[in-house]
DRENDO-1510 file (C-alpha; in Angstrom, 1 decimal, always signed):
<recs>
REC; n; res; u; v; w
REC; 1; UNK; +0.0; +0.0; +0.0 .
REC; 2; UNK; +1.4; +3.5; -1.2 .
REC; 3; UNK; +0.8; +7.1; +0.5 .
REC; 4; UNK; -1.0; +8.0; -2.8 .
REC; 5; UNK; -3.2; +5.0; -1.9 .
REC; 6; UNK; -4.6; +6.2; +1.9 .
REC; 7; UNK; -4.0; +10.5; +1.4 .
REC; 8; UNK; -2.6; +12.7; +3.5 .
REC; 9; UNK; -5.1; +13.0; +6.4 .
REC; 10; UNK; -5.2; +8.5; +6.6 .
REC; 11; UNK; -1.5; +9.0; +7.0 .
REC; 12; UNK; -1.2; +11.5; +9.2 .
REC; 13; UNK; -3.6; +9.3; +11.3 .
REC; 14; UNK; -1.4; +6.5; +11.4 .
REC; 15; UNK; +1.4; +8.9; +12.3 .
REC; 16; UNK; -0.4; +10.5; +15.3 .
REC; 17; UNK; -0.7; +6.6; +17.0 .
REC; 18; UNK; +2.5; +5.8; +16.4 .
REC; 19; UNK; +4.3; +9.0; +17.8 .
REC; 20; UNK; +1.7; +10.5; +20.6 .
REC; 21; UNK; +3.1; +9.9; +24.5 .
REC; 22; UNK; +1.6; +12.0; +27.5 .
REC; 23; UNK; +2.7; +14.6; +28.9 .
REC; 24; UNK; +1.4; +17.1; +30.9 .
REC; 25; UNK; +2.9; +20.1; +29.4 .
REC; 26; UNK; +0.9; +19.5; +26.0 .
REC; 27; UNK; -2.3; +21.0; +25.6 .
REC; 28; UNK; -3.0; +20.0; +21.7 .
REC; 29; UNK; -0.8; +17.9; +19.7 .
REC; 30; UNK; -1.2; +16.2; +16.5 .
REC; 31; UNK; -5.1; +16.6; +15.1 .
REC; 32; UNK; -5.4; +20.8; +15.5 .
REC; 33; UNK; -3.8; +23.7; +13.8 .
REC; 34; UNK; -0.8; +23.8; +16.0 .
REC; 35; UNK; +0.3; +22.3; +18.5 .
REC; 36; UNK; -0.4; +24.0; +22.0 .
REC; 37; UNK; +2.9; +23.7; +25.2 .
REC; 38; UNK; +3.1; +25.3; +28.0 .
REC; 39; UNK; +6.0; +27.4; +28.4 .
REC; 40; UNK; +9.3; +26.6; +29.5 .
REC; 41; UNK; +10.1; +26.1; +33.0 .
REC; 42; UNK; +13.6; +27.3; +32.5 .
REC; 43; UNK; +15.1; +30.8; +31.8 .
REC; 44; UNK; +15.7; +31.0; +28.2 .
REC; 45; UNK; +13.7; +29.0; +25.0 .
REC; 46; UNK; +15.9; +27.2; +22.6 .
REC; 47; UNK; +15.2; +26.6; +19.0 .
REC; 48; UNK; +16.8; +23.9; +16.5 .
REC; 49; UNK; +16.2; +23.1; +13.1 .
REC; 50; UNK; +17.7; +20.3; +10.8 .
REC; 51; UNK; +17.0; +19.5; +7.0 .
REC; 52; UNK; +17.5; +15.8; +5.5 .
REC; 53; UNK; +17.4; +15.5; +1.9 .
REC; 54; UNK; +17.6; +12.3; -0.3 .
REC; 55; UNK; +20.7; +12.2; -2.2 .
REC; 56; UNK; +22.3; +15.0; -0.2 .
REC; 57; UNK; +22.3; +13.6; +3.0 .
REC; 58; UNK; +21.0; +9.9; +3.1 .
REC; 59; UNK; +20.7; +7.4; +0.1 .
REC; 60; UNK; +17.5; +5.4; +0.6 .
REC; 61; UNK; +19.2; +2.1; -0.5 .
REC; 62; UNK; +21.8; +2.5; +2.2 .
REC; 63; UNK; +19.8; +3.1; +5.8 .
REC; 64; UNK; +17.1; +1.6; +7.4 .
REC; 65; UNK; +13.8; +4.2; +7.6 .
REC; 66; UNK; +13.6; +3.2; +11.1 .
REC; 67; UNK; +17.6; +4.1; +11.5 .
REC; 68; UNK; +17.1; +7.1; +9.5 .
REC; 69; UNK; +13.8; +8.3; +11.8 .
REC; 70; UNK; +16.1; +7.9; +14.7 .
REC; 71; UNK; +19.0; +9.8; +13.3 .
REC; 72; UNK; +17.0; +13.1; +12.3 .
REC; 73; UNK; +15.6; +13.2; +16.1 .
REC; 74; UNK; +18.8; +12.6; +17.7 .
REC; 75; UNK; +21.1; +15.6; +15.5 .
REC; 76; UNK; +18.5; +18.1; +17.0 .
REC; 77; UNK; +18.7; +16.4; +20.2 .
REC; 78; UNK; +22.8; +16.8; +20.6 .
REC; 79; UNK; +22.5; +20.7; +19.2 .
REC; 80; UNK; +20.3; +21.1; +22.4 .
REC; 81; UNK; +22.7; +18.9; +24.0 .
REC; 82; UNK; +25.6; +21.6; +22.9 .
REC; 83; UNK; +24.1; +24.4; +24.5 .
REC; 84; UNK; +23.6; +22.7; +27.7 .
REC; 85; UNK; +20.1; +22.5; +27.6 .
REC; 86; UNK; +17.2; +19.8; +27.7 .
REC; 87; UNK; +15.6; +19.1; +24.5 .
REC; 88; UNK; +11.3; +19.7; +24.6 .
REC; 89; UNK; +9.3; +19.1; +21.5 .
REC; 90; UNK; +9.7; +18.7; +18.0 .
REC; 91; UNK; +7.3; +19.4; +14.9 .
REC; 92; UNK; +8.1; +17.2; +11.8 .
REC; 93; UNK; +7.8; +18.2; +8.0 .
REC; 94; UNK; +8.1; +15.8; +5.5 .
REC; 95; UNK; +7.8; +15.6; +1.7 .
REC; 96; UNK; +7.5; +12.0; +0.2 .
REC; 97; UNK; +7.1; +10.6; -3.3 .
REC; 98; UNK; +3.6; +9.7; -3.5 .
REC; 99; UNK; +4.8; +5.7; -4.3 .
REC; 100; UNK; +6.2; +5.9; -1.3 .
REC; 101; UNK; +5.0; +2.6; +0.9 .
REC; 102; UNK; +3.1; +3.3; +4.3 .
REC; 103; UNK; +5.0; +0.8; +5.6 .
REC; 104; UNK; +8.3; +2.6; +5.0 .
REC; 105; UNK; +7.0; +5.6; +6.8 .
REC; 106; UNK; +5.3; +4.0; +9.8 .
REC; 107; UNK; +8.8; +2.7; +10.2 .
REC; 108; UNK; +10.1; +6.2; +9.7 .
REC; 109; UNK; +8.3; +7.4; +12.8 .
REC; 110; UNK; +8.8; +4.4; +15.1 .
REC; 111; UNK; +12.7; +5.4; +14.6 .
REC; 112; UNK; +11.5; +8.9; +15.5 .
REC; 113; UNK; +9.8; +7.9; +18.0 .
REC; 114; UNK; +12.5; +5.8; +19.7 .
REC; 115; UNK; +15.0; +8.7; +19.7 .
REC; 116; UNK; +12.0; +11.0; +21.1 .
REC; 117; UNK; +11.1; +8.4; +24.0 .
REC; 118; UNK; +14.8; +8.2; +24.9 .
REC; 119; UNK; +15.7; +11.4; +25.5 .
REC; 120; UNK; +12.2; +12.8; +26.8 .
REC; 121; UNK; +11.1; +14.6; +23.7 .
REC; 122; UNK; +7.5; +15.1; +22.9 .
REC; 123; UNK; +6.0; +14.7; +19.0 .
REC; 124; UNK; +4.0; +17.7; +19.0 .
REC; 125; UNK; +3.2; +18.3; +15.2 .
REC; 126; UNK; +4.2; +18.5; +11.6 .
REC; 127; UNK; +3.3; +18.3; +7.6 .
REC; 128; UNK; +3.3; +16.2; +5.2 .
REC; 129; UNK; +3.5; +17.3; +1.5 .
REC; 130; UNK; +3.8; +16.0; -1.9 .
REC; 131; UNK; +7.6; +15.5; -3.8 .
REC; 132; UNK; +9.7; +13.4; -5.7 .
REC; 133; UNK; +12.4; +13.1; -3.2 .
REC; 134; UNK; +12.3; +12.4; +0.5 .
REC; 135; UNK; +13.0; +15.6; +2.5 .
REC; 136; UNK; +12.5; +15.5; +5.8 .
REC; 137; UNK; +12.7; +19.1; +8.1 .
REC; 138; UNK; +12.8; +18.7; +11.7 .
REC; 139; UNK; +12.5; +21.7; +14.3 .
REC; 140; UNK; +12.7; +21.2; +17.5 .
REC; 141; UNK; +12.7; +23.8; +20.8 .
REC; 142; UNK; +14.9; +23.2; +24.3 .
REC; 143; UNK; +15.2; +25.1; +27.4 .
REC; 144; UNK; +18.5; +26.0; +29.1 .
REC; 145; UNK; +19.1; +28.1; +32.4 .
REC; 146; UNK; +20.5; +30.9; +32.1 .
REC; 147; UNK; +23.6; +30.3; +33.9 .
REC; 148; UNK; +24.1; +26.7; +32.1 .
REC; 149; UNK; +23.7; +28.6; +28.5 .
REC; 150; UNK; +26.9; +27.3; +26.7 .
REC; 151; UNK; +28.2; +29.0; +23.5 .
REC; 152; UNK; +31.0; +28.3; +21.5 .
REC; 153; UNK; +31.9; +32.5; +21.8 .
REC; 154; UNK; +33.2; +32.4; +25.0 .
REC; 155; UNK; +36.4; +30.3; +25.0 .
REC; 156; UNK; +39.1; +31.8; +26.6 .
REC; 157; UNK; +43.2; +31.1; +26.7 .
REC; 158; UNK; +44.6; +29.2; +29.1 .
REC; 159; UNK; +41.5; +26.9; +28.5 .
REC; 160; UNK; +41.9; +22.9; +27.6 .
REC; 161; UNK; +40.3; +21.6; +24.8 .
REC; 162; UNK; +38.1; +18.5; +26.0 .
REC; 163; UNK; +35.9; +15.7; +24.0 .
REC; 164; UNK; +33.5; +13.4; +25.2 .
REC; 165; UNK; +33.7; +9.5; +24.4 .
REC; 166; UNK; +35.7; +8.4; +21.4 .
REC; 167; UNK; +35.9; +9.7; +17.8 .
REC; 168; UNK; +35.6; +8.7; +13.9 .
REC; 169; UNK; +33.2; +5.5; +14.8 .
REC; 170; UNK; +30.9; +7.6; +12.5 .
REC; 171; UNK; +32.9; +7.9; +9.5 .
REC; 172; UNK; +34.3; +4.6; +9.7 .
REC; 173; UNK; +31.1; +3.2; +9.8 .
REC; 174; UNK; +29.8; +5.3; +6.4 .
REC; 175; UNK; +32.8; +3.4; +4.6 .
REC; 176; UNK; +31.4; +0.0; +6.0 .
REC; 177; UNK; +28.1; +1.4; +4.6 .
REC; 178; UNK; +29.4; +2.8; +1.1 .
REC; 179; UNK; +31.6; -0.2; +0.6 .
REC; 180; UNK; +30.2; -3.2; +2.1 .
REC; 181; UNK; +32.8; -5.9; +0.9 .
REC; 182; UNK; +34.5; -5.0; +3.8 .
REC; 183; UNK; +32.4; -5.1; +6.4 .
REC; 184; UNK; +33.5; -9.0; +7.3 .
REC; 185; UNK; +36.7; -8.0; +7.4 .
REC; 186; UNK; +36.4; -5.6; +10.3 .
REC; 187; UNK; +35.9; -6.8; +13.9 .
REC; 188; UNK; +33.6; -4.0; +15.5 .
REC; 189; UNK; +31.3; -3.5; +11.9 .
REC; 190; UNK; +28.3; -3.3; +13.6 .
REC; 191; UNK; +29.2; -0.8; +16.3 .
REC; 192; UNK; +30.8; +1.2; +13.8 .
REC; 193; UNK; +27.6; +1.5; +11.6 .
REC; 194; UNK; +25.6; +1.5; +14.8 .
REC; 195; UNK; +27.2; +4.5; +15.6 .
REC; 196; UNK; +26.9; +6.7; +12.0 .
REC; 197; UNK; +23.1; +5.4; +12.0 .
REC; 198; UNK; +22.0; +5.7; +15.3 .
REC; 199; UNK; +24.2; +8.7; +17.1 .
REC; 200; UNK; +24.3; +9.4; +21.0 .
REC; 201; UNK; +23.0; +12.9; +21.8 .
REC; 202; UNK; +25.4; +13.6; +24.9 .
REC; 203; UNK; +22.6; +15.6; +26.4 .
REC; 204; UNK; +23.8; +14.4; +30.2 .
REC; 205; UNK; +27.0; +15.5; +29.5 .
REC; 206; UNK; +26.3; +19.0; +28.4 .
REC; 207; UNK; +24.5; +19.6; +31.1 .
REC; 208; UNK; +27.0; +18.5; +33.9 .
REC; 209; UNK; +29.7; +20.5; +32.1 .
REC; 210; UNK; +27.2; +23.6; +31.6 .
REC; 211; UNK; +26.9; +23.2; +35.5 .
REC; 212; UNK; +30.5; +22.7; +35.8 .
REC; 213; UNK; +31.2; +26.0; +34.0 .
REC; 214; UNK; +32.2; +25.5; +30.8 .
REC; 215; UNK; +33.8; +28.5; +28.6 .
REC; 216; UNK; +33.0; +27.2; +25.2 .
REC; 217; UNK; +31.1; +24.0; +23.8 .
REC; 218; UNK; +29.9; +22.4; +20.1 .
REC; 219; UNK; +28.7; +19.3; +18.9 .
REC; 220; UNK; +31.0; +17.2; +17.0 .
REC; 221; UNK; +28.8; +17.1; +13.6 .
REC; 222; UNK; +31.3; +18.1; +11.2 .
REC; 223; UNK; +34.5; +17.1; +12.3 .
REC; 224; UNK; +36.5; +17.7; +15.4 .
REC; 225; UNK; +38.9; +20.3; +13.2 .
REC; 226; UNK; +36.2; +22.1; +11.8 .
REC; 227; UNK; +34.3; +22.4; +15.7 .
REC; 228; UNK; +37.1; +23.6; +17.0 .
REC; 229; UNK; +38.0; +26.1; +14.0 .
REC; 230; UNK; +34.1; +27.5; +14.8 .
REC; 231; UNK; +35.1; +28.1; +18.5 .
REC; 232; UNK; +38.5; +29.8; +17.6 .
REC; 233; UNK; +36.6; +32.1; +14.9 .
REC; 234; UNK; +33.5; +32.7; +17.4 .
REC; 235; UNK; +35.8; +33.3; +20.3 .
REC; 236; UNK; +38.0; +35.1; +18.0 .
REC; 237; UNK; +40.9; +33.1; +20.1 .
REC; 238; UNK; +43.8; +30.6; +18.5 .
REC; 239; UNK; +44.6; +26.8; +19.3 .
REC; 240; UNK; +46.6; +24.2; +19.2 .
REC; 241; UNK; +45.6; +20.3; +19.4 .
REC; 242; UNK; +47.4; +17.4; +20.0 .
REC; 243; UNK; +47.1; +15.0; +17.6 .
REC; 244; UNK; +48.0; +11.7; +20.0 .
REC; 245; UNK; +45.8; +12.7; +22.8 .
REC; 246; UNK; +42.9; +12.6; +20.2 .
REC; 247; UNK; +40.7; +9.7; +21.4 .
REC; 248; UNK; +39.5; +7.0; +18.4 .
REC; 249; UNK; +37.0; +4.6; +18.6 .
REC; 250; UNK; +37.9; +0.7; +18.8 .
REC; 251; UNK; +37.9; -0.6; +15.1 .
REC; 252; UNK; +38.7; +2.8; +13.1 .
REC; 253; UNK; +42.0; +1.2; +12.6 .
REC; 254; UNK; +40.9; -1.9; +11.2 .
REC; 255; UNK; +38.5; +0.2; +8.2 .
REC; 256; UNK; +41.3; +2.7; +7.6 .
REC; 257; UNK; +44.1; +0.0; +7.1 .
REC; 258; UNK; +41.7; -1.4; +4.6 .
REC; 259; UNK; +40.8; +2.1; +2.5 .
REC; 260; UNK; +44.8; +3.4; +2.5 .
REC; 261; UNK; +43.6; +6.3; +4.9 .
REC; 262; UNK; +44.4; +7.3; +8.5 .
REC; 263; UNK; +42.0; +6.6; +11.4 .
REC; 264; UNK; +43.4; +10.2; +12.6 .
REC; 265; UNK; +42.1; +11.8; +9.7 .
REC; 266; UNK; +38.4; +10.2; +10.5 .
REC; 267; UNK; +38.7; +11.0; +14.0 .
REC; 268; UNK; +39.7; +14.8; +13.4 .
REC; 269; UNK; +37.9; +15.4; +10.4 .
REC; 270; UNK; +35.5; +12.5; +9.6 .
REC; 271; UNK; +32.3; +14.2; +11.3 .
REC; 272; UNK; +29.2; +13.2; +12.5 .
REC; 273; UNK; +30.2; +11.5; +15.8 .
REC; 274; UNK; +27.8; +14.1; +17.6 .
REC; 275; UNK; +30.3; +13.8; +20.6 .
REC; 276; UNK; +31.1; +17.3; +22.6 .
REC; 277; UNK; +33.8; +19.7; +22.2 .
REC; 278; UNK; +34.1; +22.0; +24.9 .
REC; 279; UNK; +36.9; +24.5; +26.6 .
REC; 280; UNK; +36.7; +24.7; +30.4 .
REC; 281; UNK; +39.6; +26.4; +32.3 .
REC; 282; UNK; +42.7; +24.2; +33.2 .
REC; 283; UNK; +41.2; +24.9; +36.8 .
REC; 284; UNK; +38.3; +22.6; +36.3 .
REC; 285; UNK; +40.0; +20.0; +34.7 .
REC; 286; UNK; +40.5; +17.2; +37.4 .
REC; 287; UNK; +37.3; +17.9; +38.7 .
REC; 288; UNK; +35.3; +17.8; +35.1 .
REC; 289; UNK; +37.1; +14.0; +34.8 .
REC; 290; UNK; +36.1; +13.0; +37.9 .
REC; 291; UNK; +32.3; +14.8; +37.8 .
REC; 292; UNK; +32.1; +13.1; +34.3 .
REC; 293; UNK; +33.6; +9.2; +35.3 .
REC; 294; UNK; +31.0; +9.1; +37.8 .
REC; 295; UNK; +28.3; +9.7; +35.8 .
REC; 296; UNK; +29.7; +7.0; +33.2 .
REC; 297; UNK; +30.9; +9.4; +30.7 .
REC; 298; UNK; +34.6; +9.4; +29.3 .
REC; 299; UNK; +36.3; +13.0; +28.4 .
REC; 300; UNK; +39.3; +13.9; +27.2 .
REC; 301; UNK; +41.9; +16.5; +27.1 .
REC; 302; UNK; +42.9; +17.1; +23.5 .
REC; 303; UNK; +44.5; +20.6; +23.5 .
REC; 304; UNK; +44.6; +24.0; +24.5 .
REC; 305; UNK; +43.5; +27.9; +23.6 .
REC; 306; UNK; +45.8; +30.1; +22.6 .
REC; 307; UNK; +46.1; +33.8; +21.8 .
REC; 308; UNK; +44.7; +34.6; +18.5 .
REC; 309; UNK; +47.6; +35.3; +17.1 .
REC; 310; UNK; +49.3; +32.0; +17.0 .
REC; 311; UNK; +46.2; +30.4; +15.2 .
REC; 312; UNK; +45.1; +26.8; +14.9 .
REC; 313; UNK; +47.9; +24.3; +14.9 .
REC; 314; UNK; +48.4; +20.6; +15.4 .
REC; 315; UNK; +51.1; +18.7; +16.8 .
REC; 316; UNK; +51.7; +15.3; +15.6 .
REC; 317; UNK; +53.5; +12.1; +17.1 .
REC; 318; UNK; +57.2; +13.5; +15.7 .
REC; 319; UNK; +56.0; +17.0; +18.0 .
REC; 320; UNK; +55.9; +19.0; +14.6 .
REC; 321; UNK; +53.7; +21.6; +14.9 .
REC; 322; UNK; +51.9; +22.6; +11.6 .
REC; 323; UNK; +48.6; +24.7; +10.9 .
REC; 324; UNK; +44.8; +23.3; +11.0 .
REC; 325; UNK; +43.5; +22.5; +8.2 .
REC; 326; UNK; +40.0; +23.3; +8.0 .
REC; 327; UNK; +38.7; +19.5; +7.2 .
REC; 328; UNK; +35.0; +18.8; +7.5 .
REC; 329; UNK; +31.6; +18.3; +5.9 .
REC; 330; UNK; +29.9; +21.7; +4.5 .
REC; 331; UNK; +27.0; +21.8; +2.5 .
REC; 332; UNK; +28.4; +23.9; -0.4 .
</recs>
């Protein structure tokens, strides 16, 4: 059965069961003209948006709907996550292909769903319109304290250079994806494409290190050297990583020894791990580890802000310093 086949309003129907939870701060949700919240609990209102286009961003022959339901939730989710804030609602526009099967977008919206349920997000609304490729828009609003708001202009030197977990799972796990023959050949396959379909949000995270007192902090969408480039120019500061301290995820190796790259190159420039990158003072340090450990969370130092005037360098195993290149996924 196609979309063509039920219309719009049967399909949005079906939608409506499958993404509706409670929650006491909805007053109207799917079914009215908009969708009716009450308003934030917390000082300041943030606002996210994310657009997923066939072709650009996702092939359909390559990702699960369910994955790719789940994935357009969760990049919203870790921008909230970014700012130190808790992610609230979402609203959902979406153009199919009238062929499209119902079944492909029920499971859509259970993967949307999942990522929704998981990290206490409510399904409030959307659209649904007519095209010949799938684009799906996703906007979703967060809360922050004032005090906790983290922004990547406020990096200061003296400040280390932090991550959270381990990097380049993502962009190993596209090359599993893109060339499959290799995928028996690699230990950790399924955690590596585990990790480019269905991403983390570190949304505890941020919020410990907004508490903490962070200076500056970014979600690692486009690549480690490109995040920490968007600090420097925000911050309007200079930096210098350290390209052994760089943490890589188990099985990185393995991909890159078969492709002729470098599993440095992923981890720094692959993008898409939608880990943190965050500056705190070299004061805090011991204490962010620790606060961090305990909740189950890994972090690692990886570098240091500098005056602007020495700019962005990198210092590799042989301690050559050389500049940054600015590596990473942009849409143009």
């Amino acid at each position: 059965m196609r979309v063509k086949d039920i219309g719009e309003f049967a399909l949005i129907e079906r939608i409506a069961r499958i993404v509706e939870k409670a929650d006491e701060r909805v007053i109207l949700t799917i079914g009215d003209d908009t969708a009716v919240v009450r308003k934030p609990v917390l000082d300041f209102a943030l606002l996210t948006t994310d657009l997923l286009v066939e072709d650009v961003h996702f092939t359909l022959g390559s990702i699960h709907p369910r994955q790719l339901g789940y994935k357009s939730i969760a990049v919203n989710i870790s921008d909230i996550a970014a700012m130190g804030g808790v992610p609230g609602y979402v609203v959902i526009s979406l153009a199919l292909n009238p062929e499209t099967g119902v079944t492909f977008v029920e499971d859509l919206y259970h993967g949307m769903a999942e990522a929704a349920h998981a990290y206490g997000v409510g399904i409030v609304g959307g659209d649904v319109t007519k095209s010949d490729k799938l684009i799906i828009n996703v906007a979703m609003t967060g809360e922050v304290e004032e005090e906790r708001l983290a922004r990547r202009s406020n990096a200061r030197v003296g400040d280390i250079i932090m991550v959270t977990g381990e990097l380049g799972a993502s962009a190993a796990g596209l090359r599993l994806v893109l060339h499959p023959g290799l995928e028996p050949k690699v230990k950790a396959a399924a955690s590596l494409k585990r990790a480019h379909f269905e991403p983390k949000p570190q949304v505890q995270a941020g919020r410990i290190l907004a508490a903490l007192g962070v200076h500056a902090m970014e979600d690692i969408s486009d690549g480690l050297a490109s995040e920490i480039g968007h600090i420097c120019d925000a911050s309007e500061v200079g930096a210098r990583l350290y390209l052994p301290k760089v943490p890589i995820a188990d099985g990185v190796d393995d991909v890159t020894a078969l492709t002729g790259e470098r599993a440095i190159d992923l981890a720094v420039s692959g993008g898409e791990d939608y880990e943190l990158a965050f500056t705190l003072p070299a004061s805090l340090r011991a204490l962010a580890i620790q606060t961090l450990e305990d909740a189950g969370i890994k972090i690692t130092a990886v570098g240091e802000i500098l005056d602007a005037s020495h700019g962005i360098t990198v210092v590799d195993w042989d301690g050559r310093e050389t500049p940054l290149g600015r590596v990473g996924y942009t849409h143009f």
